[in-house]
C-alpha positions in Angstrom: 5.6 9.4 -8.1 3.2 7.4 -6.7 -0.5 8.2 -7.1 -3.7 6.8 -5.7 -6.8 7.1 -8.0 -10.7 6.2 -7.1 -13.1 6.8 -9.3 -16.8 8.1 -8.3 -19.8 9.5 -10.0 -17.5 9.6 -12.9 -14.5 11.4 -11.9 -11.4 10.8 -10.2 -10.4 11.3 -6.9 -6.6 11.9 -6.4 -4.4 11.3 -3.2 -1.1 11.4 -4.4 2.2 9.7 -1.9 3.3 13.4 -1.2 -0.3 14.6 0.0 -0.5 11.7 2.0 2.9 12.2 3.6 2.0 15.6 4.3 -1.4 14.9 6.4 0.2 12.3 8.3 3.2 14.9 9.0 0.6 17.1 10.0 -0.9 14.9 12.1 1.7 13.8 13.7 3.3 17.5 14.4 -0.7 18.1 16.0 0.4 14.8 18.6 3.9 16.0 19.2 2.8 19.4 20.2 0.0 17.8 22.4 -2.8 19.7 20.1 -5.0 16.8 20.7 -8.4 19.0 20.1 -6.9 20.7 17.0 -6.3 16.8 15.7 -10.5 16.2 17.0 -11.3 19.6 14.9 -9.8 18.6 12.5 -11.1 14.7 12.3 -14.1 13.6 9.9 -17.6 12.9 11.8 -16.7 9.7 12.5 -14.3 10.3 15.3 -16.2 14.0 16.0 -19.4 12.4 16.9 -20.6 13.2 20.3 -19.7 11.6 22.9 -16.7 10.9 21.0 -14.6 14.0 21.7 -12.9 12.8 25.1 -12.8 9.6 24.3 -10.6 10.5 21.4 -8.2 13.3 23.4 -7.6 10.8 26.3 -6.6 8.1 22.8 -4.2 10.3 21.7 -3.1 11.8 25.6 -2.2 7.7 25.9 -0.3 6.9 23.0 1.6 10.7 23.0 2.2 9.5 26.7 3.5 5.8 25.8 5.4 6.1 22.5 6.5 9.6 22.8 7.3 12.3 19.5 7.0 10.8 16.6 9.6 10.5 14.1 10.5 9.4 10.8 7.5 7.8 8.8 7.5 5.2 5.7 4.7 4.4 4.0 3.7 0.4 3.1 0.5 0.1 1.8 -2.3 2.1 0.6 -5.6 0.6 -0.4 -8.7 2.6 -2.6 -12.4 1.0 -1.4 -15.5 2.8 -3.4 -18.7 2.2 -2.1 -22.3 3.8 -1.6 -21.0 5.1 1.9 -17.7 6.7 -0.3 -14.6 5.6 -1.1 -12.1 4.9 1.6 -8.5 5.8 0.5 -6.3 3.6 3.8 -2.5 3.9 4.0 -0.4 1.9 6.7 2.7 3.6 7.8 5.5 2.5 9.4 6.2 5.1 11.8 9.3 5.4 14.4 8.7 7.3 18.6 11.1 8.1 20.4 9.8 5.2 23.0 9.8 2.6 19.9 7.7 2.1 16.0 4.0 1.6 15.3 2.6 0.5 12.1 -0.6 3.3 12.3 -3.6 3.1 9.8 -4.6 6.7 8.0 -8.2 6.2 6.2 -8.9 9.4 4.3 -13.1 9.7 3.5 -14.6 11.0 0.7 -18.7 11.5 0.5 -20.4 9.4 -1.4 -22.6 11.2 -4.1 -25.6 10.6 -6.3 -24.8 9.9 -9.9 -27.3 10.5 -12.7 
């Protein structure tokens, strides 16, 4: 099993493959089922900013509309980044549409804290 571990204000923060696999599942059940404001709900403040929100829904309305459901997913990389913004856990997955495959970028965001 492979597991992900970054480490901040002392402990460890754990993203194993399976958790992974399941929120990109997720996510891509969400785009399949065209629940493009459950996937902005659902999104860190980054992409929920406003004056985000319908330039994110018309993203996701394009690629849903170009590539069609998505399929099987592989994982190929993941990469752990700890900073004073938080630590960035980024996986690239190899993921099959019906209209073709797209190598898609997850980054998963915790907060960065204050350590004494």
């Amino acid at each position: 099993m492979l597991t992900f571990y970054a480490w901040q204000c002392g402990s460890a923060i754990v993203l194993s493959r399976g958790s992974a696999n399941s929120a990109v599942r997720h996510f891509h059940q969400e785009l399949n089922d065209n629940q493009y404001e459950q996937i902005y709900l659902e999104a860190s403040e980054g992409f929920s900013e406003e004056g985000k929100h319908v330039e994110l829904v018309k993203f996701l309305e394009a690629i849903h509309t170009k590539l069609g459901n998505a399929g099987a997913e592989r994982l190929l990389n993941a990469t752990v980044n700890a900073g004073t913004d938080g630590t960035f856990v980024t996986t690239e997955y190899d993921t099959t549409f019906a209209g073709g495959s797209a190598i898609e970028t997850f980054t998963w965001v915790t907060s960065s804290c204050l350590c004494k």
